[in-house]
KOLLO-671322 format. One line per 4 residues: number of its first residue (from 1); their letters; for each residue x, y, z of C-alpha. Coordinates in steps of 0.1 Angstrom, whole numbers. Layout:
# KOLLO-671322
NUM = a = X/Y/Z | ...
This chain:
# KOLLO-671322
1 = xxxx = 506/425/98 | 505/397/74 | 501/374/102 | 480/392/124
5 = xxxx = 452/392/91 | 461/352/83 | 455/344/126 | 423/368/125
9 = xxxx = 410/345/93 | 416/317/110 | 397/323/137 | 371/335/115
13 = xxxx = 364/305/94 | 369/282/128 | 339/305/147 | 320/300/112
17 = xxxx = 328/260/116 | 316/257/151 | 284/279/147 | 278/255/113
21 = xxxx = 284/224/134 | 262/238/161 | 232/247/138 | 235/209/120
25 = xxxx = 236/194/156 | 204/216/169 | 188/202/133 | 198/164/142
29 = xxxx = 182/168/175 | 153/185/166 | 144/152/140 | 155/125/171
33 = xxxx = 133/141/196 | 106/144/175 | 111/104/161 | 113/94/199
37 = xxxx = 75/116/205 | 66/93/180 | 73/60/183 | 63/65/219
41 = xxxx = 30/78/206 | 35/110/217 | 20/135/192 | -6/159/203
45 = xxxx = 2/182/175 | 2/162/148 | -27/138/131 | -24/100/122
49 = xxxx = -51/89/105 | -72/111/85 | -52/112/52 | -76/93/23
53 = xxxx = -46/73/5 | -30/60/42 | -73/45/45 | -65/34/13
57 = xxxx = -32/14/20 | -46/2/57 | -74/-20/34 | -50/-38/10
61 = xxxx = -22/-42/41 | -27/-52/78 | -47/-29/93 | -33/-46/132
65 = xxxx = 1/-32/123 | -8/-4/97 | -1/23/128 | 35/10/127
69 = xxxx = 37/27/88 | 17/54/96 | 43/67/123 | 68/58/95
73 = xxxx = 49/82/67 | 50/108/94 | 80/114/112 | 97/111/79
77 = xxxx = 89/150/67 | 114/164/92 | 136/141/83 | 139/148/48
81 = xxxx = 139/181/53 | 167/185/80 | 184/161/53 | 179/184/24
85 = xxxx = 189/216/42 | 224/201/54 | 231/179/28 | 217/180/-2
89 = xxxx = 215/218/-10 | 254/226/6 | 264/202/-20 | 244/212/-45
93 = xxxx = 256/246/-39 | 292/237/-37 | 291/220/-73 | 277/252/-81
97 = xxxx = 312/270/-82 | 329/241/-106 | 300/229/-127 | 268/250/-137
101 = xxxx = 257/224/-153 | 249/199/-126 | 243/229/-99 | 208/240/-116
105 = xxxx = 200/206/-116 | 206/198/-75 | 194/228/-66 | 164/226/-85
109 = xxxx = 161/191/-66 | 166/207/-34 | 145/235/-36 | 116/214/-46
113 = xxxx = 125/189/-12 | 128/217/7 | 90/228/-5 | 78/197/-1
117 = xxxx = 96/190/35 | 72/226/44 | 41/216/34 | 41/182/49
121 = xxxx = 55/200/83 | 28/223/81 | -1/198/73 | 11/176/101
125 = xxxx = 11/205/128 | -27/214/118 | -37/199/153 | -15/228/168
129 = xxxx = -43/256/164 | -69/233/181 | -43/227/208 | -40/266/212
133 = xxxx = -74/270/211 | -85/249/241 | -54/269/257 | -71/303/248
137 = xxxx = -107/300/238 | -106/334/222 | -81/328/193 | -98/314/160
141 = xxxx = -76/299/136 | -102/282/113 | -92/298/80 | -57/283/89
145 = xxxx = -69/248/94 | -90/252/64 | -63/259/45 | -40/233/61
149 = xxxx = -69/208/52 | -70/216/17 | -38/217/8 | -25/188/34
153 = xxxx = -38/154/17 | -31/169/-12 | 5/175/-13 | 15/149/14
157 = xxxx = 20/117/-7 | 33/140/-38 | 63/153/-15 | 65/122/2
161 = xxxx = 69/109/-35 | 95/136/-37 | 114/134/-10 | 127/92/-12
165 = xxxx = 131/95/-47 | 154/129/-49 | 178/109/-18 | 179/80/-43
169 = xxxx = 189/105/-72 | 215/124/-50 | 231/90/-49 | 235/82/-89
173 = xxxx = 240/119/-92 | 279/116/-102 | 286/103/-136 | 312/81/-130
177 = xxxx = 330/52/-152 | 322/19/-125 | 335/-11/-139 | 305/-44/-137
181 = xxxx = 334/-64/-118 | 336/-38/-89 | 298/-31/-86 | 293/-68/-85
185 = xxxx = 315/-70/-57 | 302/-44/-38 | 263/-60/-45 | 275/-95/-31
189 = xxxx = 299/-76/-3 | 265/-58/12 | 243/-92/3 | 269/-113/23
193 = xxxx = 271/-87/51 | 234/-85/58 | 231/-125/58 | 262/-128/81
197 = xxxx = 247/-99/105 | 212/-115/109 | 231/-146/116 | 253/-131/142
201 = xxxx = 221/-112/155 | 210/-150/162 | 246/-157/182 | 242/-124/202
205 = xxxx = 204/-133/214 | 222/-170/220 | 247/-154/244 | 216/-130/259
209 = xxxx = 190/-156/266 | 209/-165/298 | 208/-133/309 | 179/-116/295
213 = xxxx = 153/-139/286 | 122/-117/284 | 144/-95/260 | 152/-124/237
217 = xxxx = 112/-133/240 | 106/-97/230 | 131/-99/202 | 114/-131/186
221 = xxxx = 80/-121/190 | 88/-87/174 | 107/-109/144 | 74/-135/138
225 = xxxx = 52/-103/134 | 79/-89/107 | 73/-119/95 | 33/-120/94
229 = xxxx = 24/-87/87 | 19/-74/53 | 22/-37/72 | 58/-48/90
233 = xxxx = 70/-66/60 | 63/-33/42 | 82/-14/68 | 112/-43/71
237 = xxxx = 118/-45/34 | 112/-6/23 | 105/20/47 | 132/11/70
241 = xxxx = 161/3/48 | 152/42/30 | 142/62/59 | 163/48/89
245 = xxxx = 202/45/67 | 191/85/53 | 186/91/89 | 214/74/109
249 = xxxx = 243/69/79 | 235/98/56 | 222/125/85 | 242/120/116
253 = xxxx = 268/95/107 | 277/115/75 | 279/154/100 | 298/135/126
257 = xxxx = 327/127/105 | 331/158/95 | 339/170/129 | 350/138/145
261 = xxxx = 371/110/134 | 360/84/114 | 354/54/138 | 337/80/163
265 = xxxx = 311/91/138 | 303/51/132 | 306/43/168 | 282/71/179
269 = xxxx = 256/68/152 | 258/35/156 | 250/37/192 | 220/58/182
273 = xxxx = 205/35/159 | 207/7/186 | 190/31/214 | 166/41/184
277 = xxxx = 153/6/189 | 143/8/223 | 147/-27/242 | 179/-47/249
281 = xxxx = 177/-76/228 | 172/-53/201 | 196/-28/204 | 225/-56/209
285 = xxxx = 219/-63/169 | 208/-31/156 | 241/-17/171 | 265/-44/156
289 = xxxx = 242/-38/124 | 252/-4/125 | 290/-11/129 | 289/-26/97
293 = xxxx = 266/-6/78 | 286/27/88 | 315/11/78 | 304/5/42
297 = xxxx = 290/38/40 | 325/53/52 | 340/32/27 | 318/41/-1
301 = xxxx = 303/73/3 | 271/60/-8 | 236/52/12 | 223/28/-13
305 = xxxx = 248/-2/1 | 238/8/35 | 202/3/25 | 210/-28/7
309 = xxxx = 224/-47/37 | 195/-33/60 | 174/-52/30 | 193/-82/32
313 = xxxx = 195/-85/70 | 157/-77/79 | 150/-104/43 | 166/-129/62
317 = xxxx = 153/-126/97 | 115/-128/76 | 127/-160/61 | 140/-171/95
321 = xxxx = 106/-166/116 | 81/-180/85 | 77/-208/103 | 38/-207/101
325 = xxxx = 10/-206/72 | 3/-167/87 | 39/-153/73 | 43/-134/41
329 = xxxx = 61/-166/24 | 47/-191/39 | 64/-213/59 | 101/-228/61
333 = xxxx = 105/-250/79 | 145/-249/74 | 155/-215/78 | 136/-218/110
337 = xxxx = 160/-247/122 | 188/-228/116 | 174/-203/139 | 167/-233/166
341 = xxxx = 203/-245/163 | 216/-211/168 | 196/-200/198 | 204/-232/209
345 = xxxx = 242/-229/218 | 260/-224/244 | 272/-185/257 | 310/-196/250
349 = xxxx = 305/-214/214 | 278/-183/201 | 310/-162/211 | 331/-182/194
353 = xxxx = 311/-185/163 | 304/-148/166 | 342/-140/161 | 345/-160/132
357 = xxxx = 320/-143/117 | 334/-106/128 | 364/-120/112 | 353/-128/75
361 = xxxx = 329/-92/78 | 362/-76/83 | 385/-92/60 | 356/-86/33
365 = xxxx = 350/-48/38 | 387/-46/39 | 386/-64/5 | 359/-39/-7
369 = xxxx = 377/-7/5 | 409/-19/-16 | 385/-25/-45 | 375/8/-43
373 = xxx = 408/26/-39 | 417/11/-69 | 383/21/-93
């Protein structure tokens, strides 16, 4: 009898698992379709340009590239929101049964994110009743869009606001004892990281130019704009480094390992983040990139050293391409030679190099991870 209830328990909490992993997977796909609509500029339901503060931003940075952030400000709603709903508030909710003290708190957060996560969602979709309309001339929505109008540019840039600032508190939200020589480490671990994956990024597009040019073209011409643009630099040093390691390392990355091994949840979110990108040269980089970025996070637990060697590594292929009076510092003329000597190298010594510098990335996180078992 005994046995009969433990086996029918079981089950129970495994068909409770599944239909959980199912719901968080439908969430996850729901964001990446929507972030593919958008960077392929498809978005009939959902307005670009009419907010007052984004006119404001386009006159003091590039208005050429000032597109490129408004896709950013406006695919990250969902984003936040899918990430509040499975992350945020289950934790929240499971601090809640060993310390009321905190849960309030969290929740509170949560519940505010979760608000805010709406009403962008709904101010973005205003463009839905128009849609319906020229679908069915008799339907008349305008007290919706009114509405929607009103409360839209409003409450955008105050949940917006919201939304990066309560993921940055959910990551200093345990008070815990951590000793300067430890964090130090960690900071010049993620500092080293990015450098040493921008300059393997060089190695990989040295060992792809023979067999890809136009994609290592594509590659450099996209880095000299990142380097040009006050809008790119913008997105490069801030936007991405938030938005993309909440999406790819704290979304999917941090649900797959809960299901899957470790290494598998790295691999595949890795793999993402590289198809994310969209052309070959790029997603060579961006998937290395995320090899070692999910490994830090797996190590750590935390986001903000993912973010920080996303800083370091998009910081350093800036400083690479300024190599005119047009980039955002100026020019250098030798980071841009290291670049040139790089590129320049033979398929079999980039490989070599490359190695060598998959060797010291791994012997350091290994470092770290010890560091950390011990703290």
């Amino acid at each position: 009898m005994m046995e009969n209830m433990k086996t029918q328990t079981k089950h129970k909490n495994e068909s409770i698992r599944i239909l959980k992993g199912l719901c968080i997977l439908v969430c996850c796909i729901v964001w990446l379709v929507s972030a593919v609509f958008y960077w392929n500029r498809r978005y009939p339901f959902f307005r670009m340009t009419d907010l007052w503060y984004l006119h404001i931003a386009e006159t003091i940075l590039d208005p050429a590239y000032f597109s490129a952030v408004s896709v950013y400000f406006h695919f990250a709603p969902l984003l936040f929101l899918v990430f509040f709903v499975t992350v945020i508030l289950p934790e929240a909710l499971h601090n809640s049964l060993h310390s009321r003290k905190t849960a309030r708190l969290y929740i509170c957060f949560a519940a505010l994110c979760i608000l805010g996560g709406c009403l962008m969602m709904i101010g973005c979709c205003t463009e839905i009743p128009y849609y319906l309309q020229t679908l069915y001339p008799s339907l008349n929505f305008s007290s919706f869009v009114q509405l929607s109008d009103l409360v839209y540019p409003q409450f955008t840039p105050v949940c917006a606001l919201l939304s990066i600032v309560t993921v940055l508190i959910s990551e200093f939200r345990k008070k815990q004892k951590i000793k300067a020589g430890s964090l130090i480490l960690t900071f010049a671990v993620c500092m080293f990281t990015g450098i040493m994956i921008a300059a393997g990024s060089c190695l990989l597009l040295a060992m792809l130019k023979n067999y890809l040019p136009q994609a290592v073209t594509m590659v450099e011409g996209f880095c000299y704009t990142l380097a040009s643009s006050s809008s790119m630099c913008l997105i490069g040093l801030v936007l991405a480094p938030i938005i993309e390691e909440t999406a790819f390392r704290g979304l999917i990355q941090h649900h797959l390992a809960a299901y899957f091994p470790p290494w598998l949840a790295v691999l595949t979110a890795s793999l993402l983040f590289g198809l994310w990108h969209r052309n070959p040269g790029q997603f060579v980089y961006t998937f290395f990139f995320g090899l070692a970025a999910g490994s830090v996070y797996e190590i750590t637990g935390k986001l903000r050293w993912a973010m920080i060697i996303h800083f370091f590594m998009n910081l350093s292929a800036i400083l690479v391409f300024s190599n005119s009076e047009e980039c955002i510092f100026g020019t250098l003329p030798y980071m841009n030679a290291i670049y040139d000597r790089l590129i320049a190298l033979s398929p079999l010594t980039a490989f070599l190099l490359l190695l060598a510098i998959i060797v010291m990335m791994t012997v350091m996180i290994r470092l770290l991870a010890k560091q950390i078992r011990k703290s």
